[in-house]
DRENDONU-258149 format. One record per atom (N, C-alpha, C, O): x, y, z. Coordinates in steps of 0.05 Angstrom, whole numbers, padded with zeros to 5 digits, always signed. Example, Ala and Ser with C-alpha at 12.3 -4.5 7.8 and 13.67 -1.06 7.14 Angstrom:
<pts>
+00264-00114+00156
+00246-00090+00156
+00264-00066+00156
+00285-00066+00169
+00257-00045+00142
+00273-00021+00143
+00258+00001+00157
+00268+00023+00161
</pts>
This chain:
<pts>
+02405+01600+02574
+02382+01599+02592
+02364+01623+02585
+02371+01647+02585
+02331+01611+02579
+02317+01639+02571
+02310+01657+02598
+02300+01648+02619
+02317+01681+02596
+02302+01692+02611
+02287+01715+02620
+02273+01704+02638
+02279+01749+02620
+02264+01759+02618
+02251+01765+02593
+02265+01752+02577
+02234+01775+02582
+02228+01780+02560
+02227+01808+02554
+02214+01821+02571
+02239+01825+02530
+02254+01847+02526
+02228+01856+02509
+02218+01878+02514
+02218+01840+02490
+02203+01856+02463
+02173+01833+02456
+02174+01814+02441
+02153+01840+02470
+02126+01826+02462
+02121+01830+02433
+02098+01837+02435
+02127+01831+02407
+02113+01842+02387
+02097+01822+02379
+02091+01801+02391
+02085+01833+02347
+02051+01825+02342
+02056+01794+02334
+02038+01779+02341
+02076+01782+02321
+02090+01771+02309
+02111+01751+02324
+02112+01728+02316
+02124+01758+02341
+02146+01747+02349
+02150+01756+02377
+02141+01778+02382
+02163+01739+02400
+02174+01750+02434
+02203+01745+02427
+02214+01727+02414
+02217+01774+02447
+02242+01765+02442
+02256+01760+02476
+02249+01774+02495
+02270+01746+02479
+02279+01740+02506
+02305+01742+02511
+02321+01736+02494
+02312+01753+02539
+02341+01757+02541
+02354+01729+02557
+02339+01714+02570
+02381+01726+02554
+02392+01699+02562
+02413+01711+02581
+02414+01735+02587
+02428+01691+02588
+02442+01696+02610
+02476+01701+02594
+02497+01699+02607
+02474+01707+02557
+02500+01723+02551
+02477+01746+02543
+02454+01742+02534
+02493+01775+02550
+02484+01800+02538
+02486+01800+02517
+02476+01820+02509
+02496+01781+02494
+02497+01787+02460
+02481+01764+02457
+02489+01757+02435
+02464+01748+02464
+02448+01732+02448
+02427+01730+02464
+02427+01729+02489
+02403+01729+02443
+02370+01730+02462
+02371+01704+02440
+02387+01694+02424
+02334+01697+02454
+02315+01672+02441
+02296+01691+02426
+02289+01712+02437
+02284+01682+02397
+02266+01691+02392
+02241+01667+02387
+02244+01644+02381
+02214+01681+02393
+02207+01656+02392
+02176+01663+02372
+02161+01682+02378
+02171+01646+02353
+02151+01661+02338
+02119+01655+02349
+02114+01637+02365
+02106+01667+02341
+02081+01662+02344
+02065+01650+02323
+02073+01646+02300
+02034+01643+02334
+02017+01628+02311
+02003+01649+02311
+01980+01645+02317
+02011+01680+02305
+01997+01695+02301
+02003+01717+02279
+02025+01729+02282
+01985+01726+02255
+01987+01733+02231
+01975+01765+02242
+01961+01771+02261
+01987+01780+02223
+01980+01811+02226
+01984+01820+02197
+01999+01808+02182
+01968+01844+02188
+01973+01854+02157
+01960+01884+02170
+01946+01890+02189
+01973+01901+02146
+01958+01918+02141
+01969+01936+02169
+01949+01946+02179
+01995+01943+02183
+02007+01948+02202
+01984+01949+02228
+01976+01968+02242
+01976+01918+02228
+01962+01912+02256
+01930+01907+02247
+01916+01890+02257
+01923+01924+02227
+01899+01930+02218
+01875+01902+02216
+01851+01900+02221
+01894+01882+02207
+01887+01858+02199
+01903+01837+02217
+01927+01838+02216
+01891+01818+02234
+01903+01802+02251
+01883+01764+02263
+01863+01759+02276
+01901+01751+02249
+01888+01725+02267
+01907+01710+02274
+01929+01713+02265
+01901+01693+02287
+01921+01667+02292
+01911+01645+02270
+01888+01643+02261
+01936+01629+02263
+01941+01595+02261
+01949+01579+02270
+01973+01582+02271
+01941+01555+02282
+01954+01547+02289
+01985+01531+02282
+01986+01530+02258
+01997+01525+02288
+02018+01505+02280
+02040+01528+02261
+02062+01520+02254
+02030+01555+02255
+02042+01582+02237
+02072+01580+02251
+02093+01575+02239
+02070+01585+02277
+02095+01597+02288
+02119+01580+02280
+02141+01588+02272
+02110+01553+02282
+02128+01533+02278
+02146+01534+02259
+02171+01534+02256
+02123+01534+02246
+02140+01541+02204
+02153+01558+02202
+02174+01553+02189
+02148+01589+02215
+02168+01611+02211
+02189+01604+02213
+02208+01606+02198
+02186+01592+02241
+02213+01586+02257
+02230+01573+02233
+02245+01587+02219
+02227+01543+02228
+02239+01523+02217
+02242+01539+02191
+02257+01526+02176
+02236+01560+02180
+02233+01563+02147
+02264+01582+02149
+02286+01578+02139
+02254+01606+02168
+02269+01625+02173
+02299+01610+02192
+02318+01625+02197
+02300+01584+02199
+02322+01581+02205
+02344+01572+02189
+02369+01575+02190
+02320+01556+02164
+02341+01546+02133
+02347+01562+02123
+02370+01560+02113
+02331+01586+02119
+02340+01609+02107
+02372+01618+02112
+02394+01616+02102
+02359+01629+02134
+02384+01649+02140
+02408+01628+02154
+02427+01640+02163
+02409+01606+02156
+02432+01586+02151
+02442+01582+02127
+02463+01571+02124
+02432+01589+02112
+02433+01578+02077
+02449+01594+02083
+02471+01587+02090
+02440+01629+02083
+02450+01655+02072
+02471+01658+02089
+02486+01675+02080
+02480+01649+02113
+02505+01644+02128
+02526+01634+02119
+02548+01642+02126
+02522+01613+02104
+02535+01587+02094
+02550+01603+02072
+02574+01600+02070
+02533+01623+02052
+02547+01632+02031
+02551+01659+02041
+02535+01673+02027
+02561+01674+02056
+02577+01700+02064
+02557+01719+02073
+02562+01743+02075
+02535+01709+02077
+02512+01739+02082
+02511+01738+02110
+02492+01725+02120
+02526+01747+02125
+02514+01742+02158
+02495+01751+02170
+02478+01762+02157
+02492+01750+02194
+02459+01753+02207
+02455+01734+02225
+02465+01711+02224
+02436+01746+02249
+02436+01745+02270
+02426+01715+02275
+02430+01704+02297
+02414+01705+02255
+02409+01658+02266
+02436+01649+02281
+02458+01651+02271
+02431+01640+02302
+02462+01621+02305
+02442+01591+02308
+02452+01574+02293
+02426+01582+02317
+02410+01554+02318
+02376+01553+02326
+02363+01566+02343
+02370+01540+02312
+02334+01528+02321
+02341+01517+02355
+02356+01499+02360
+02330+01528+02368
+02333+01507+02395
+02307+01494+02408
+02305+01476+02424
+02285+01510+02393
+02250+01498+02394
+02235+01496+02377
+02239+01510+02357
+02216+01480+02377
+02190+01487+02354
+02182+01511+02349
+02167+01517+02330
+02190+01525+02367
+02185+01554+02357
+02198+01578+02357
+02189+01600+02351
+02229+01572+02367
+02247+01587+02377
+02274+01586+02367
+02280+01563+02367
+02293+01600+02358
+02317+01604+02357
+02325+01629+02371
+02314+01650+02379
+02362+01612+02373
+02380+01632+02383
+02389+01647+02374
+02402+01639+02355
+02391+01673+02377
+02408+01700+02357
+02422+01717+02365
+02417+01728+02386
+02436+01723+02354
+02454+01748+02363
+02436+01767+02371
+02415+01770+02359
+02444+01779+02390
+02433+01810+02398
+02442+01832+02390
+02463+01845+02392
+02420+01834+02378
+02431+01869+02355
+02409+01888+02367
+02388+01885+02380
+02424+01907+02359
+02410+01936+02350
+02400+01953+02329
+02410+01971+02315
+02365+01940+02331
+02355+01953+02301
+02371+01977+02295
+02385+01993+02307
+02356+01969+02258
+02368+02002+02247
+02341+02002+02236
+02334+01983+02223
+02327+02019+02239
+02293+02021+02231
+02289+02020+02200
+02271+02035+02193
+02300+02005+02178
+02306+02016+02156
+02293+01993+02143
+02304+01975+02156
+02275+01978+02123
+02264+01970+02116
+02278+01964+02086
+02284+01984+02074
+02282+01942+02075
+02303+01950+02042
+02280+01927+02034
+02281+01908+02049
+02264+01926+02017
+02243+01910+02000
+02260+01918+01971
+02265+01939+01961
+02266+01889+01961
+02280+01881+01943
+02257+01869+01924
+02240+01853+01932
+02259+01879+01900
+02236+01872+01887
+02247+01869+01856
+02258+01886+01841
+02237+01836+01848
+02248+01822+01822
+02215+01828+01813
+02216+01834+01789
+02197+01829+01820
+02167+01846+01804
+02155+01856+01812
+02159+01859+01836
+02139+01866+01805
+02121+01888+01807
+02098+01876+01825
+02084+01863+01809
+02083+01875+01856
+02066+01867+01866
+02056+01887+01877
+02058+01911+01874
+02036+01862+01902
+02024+01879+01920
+02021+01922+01922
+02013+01937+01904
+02027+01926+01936
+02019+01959+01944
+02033+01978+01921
+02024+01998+01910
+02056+01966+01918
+02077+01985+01895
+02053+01980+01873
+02038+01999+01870
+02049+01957+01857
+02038+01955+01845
+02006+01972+01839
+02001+01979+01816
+01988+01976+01859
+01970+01993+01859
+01976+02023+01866
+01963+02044+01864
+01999+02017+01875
+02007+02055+01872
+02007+02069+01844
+01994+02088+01835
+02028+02049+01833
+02039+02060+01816
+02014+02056+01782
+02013+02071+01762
+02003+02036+01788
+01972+02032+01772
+01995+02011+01758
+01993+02023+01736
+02007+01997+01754
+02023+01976+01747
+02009+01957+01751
+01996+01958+01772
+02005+01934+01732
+01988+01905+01725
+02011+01893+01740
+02035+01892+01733
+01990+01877+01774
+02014+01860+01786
+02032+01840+01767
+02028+01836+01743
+02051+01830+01780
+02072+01809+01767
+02087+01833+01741
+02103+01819+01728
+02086+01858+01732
+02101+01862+01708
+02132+01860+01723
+02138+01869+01745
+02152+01843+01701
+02174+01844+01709
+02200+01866+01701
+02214+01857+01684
+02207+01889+01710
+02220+01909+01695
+02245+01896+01689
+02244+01873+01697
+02272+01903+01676
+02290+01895+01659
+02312+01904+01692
+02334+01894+01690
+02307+01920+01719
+02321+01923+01731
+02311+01910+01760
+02289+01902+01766
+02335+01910+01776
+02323+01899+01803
+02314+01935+01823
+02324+01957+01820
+02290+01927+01841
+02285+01946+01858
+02282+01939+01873
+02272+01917+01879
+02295+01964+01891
+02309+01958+01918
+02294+01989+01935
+02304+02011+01931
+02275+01987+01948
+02253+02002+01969
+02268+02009+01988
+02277+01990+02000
+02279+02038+01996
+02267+02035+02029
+02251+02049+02041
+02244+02071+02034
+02243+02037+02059
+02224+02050+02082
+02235+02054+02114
+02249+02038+02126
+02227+02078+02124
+02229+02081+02148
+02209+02061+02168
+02185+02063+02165
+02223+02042+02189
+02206+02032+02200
+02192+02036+02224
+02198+02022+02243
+02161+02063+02226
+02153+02068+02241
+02121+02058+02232
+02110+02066+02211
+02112+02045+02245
+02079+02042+02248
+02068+02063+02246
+02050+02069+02230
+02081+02082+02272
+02059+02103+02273
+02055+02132+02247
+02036+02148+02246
+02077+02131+02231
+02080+02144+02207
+02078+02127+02178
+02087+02135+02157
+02061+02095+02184
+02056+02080+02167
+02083+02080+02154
+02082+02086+02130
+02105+02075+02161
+02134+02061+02144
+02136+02079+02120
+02134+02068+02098
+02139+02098+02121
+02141+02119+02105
+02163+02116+02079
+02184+02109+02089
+02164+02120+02051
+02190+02110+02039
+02207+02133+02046
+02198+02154+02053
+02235+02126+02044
+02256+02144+02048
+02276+02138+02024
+02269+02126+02004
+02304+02149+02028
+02316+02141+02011
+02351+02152+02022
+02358+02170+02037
+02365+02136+02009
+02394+02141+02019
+02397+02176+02042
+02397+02184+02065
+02399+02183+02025
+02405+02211+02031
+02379+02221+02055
+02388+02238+02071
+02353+02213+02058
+02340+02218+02079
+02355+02194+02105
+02355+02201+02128
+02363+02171+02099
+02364+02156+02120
+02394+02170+02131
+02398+02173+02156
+02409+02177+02115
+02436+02205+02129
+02422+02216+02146
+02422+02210+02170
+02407+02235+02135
+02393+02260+02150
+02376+02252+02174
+02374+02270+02190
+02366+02231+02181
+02351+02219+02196
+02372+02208+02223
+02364+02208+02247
+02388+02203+02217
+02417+02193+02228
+02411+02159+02240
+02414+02147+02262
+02403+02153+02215
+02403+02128+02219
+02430+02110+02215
+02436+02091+02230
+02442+02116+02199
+02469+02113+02186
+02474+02122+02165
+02456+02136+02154
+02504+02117+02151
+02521+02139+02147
+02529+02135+02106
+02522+02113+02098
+02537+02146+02092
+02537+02138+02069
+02538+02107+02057
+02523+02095+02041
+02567+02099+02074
+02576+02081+02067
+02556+02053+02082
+02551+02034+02068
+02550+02053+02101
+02540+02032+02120
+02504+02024+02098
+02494+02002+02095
+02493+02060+02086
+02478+02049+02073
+02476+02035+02045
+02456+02023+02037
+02502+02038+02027
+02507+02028+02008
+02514+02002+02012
+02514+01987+01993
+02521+01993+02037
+02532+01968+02043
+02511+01946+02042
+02508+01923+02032
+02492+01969+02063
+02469+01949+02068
+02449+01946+02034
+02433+01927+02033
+02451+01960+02015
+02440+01957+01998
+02453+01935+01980
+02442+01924+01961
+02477+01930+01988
+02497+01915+01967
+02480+01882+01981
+02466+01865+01970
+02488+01886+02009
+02472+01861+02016
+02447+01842+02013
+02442+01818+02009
+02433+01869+02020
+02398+01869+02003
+02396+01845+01984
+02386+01822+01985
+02411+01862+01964
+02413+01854+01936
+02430+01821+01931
+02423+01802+01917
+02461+01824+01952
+02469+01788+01941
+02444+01771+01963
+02443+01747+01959
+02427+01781+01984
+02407+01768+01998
+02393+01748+01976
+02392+01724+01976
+02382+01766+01958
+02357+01762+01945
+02359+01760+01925
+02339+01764+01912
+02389+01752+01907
+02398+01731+01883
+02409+01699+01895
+02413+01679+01882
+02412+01703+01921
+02420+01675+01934
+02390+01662+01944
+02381+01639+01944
+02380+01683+01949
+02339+01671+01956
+02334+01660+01931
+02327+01637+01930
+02336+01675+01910
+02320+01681+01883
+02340+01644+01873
+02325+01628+01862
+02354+01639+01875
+02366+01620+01860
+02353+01592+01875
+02346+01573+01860
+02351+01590+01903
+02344+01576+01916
+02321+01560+01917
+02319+01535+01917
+02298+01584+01916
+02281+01573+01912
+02267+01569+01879
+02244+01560+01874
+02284+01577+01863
+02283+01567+01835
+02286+01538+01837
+02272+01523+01823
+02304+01528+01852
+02309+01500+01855
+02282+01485+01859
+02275+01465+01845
+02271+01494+01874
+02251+01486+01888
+02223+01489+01868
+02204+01477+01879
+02217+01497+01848
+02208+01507+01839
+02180+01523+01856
+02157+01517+01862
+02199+01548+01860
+02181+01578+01874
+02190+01592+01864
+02214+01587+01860
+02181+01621+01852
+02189+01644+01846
+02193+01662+01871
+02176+01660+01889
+02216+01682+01873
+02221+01693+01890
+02209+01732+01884
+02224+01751+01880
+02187+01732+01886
+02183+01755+01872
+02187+01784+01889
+02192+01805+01879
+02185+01781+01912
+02198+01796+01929
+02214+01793+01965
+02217+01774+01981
+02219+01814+01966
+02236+01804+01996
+02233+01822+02011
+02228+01842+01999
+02234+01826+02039
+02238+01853+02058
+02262+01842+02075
+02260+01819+02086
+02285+01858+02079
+02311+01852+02081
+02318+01873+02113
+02312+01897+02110
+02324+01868+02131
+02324+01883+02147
+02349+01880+02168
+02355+01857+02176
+02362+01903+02175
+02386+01901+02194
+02394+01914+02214
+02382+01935+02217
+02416+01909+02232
+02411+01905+02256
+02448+01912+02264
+02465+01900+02250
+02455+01931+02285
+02480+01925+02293
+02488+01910+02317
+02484+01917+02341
+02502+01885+02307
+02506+01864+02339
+02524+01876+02355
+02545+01888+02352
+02510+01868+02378
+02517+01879+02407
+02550+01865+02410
+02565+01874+02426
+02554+01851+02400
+02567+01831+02409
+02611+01845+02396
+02632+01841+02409
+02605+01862+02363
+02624+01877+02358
+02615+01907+02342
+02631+01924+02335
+02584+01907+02339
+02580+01931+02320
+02576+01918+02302
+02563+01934+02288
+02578+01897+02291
+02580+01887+02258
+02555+01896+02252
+02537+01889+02269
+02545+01914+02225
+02514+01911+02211
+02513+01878+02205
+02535+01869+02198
+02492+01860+02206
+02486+01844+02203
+02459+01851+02196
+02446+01871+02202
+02448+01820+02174
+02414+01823+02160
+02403+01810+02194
+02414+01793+02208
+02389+01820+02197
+02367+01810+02214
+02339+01812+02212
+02325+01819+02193
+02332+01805+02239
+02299+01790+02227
+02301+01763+02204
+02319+01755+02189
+02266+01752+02210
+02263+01736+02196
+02272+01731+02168
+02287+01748+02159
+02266+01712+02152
+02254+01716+02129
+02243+01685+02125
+02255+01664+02127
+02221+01689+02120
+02192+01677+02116
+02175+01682+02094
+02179+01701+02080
+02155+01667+02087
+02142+01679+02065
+02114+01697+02081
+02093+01700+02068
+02117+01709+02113
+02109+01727+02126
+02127+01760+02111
+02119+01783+02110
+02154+01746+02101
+02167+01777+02095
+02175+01765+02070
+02200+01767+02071
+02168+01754+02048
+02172+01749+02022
+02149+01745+02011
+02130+01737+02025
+02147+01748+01982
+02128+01740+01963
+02135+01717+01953
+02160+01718+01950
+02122+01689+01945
+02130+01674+01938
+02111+01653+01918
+02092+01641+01929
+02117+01650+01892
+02092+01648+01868
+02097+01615+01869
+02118+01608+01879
+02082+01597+01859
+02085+01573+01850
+02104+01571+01819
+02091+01563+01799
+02122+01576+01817
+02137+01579+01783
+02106+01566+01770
+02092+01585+01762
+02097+01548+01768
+02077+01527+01742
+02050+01540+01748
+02034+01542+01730
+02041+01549+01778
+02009+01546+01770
+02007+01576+01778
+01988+01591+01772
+02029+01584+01791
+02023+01616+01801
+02015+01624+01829
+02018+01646+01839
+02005+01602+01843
+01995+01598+01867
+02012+01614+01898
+02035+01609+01906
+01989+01635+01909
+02014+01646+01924
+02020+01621+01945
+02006+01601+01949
+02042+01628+01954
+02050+01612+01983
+02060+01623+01998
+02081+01616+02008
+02049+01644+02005
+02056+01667+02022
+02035+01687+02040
+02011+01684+02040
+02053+01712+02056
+02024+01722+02074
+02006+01728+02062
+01985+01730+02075
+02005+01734+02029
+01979+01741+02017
+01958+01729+02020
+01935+01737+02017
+01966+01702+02027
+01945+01684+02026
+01920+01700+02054
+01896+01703+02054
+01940+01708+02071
+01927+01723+02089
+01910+01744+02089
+01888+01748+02101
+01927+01762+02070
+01911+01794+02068
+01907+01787+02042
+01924+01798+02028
+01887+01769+02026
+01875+01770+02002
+01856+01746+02004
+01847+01734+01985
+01848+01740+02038
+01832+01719+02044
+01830+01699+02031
+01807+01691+02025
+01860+01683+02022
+01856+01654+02001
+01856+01634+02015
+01854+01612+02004
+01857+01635+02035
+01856+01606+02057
+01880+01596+02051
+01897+01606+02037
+01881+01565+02071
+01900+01551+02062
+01931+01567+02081
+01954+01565+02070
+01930+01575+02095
+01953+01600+02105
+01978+01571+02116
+01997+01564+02102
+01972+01564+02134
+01983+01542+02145
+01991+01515+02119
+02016+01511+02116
+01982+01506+02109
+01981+01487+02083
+02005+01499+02068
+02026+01487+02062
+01998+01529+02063
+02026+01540+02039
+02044+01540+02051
+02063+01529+02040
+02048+01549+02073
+02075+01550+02086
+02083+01526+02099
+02105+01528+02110
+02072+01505+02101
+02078+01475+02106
+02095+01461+02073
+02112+01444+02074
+02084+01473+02047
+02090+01470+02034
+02115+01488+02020
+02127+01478+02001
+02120+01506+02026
+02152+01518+02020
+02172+01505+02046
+02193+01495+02037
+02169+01505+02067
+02183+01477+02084
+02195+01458+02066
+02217+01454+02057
+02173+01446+02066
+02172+01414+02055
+02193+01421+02030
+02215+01410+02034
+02193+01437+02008
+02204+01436+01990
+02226+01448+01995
+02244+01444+01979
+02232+01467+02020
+02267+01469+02023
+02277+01455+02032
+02302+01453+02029
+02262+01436+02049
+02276+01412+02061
+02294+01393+02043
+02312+01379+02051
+02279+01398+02008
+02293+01373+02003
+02323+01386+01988
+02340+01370+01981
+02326+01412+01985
+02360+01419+01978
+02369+01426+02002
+02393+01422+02004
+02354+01439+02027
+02376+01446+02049
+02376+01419+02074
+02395+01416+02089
+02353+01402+02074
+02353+01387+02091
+02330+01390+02113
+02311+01404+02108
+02331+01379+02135
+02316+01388+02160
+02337+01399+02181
+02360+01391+02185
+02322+01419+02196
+02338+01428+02208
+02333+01422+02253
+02350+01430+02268
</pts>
């Protein structure tokens, strides 16, 4: 049973139920970039998250990655474990895009010979600052091992993404991986979405994004692309 609401964000409401270890989350038709900077609605958006992000992280359940999905229960809502962010941001990166890419003066798409694995501290108000093992110790976010763990995960996350939607023919060019300890035993679990709101995602043949860029690089079509990575997981994972 849903009932108060715990967390309005820009993105997503989260609601408490009547067990203390599982809330509703429920998404919105509303797009943000640029940490708030950039913001509109779509309609029919929320839906897709929902449904995209529920195959997802069922998929990634199915093969040993756990995390907080237990079921879709609306067009715009699933049930989840109740965790406890860990503010820690892990962007897993098979190429070179977006912001890294103009940092570093790197020609988007170059593919390096290794995988990279980002983190960032997740504060808005210090713009998500990068960090790194040994600052997220010092920070006392967690502890050697809990962050090697979570990096190990990161990583089988986003060769089980990366294979997936090869099926499909999509390139998986990046990911933002994020976790959470459930209320329910302590377990670190991946939580949050994953969407092509928190992935990069290329057309393998024409290149075409299908993802939030479409948003913060004003290509239109926002709703259409993400109707269209659906449609095409539907046909190896099903409907959900």
């Amino acid at each position: 049973m849903k009932k108060e609401l715990i967390l309005n964000g820009n993105e997503k409401q989260i609601f408490a139920t009547d067990d203390p270890d599982k809330v509703i989350v429920r998404y919105k038709d509303v797009t943000v970039a640029f940490n708030n900077v950039k913001r509109a609605r779509f309609e029919g958006k929320g839906a897709l998250d929902n449904q995209i992000s529920a195959l997802l992280l069922g998929y990634l359940g199915g093969q040993g990655v756990p995390n907080h999905f237990l079921e879709r229960i609306g067009e715009n809502e699933q049930l989840c474990r109740k965790i406890e962010i860990i503010p820690i941001e892990f962007i897993v990166r098979n190429r070179v895009a977006g912001s890294l890419a103009a940092r570093l003066g790197i020609e988007e798409g170059f593919q390096p010979d290794n995988l990279i694995v980002e983190l960032r501290y997740n504060d808005d108000e210090l713009d998500d600052p990068f960090i790194n093992p040994d600052l997220a110790v010092a920070l006392g976010l967690v502890n050697y091992e809990e962050v090697g763990n979570m990096i190990a995960e990161a990583k089988k996350a986003n060769s089980l993404l990366k294979g997936l939607f090869h099926q499909v023919g999509i390139e998986l060019v990046d990911v933002k991986i994020e976790f959470g300890r459930a209320t329910d035993n302590g377990q670190i679990i991946l939580s949050d979405e994953i969407s092509p709101d928190t992935a990069r995602l290329w057309d393998e043949r024409t290149g075409e994004r299908l993802d939030k860029d479409r948003f913060r690089l004003d290509l239109s079509d926002v709703v259409a692309s993400y109707r269209n990575v659906y449609e095409r997981l539907t046909t190896v994972l099903g409907t959900n």
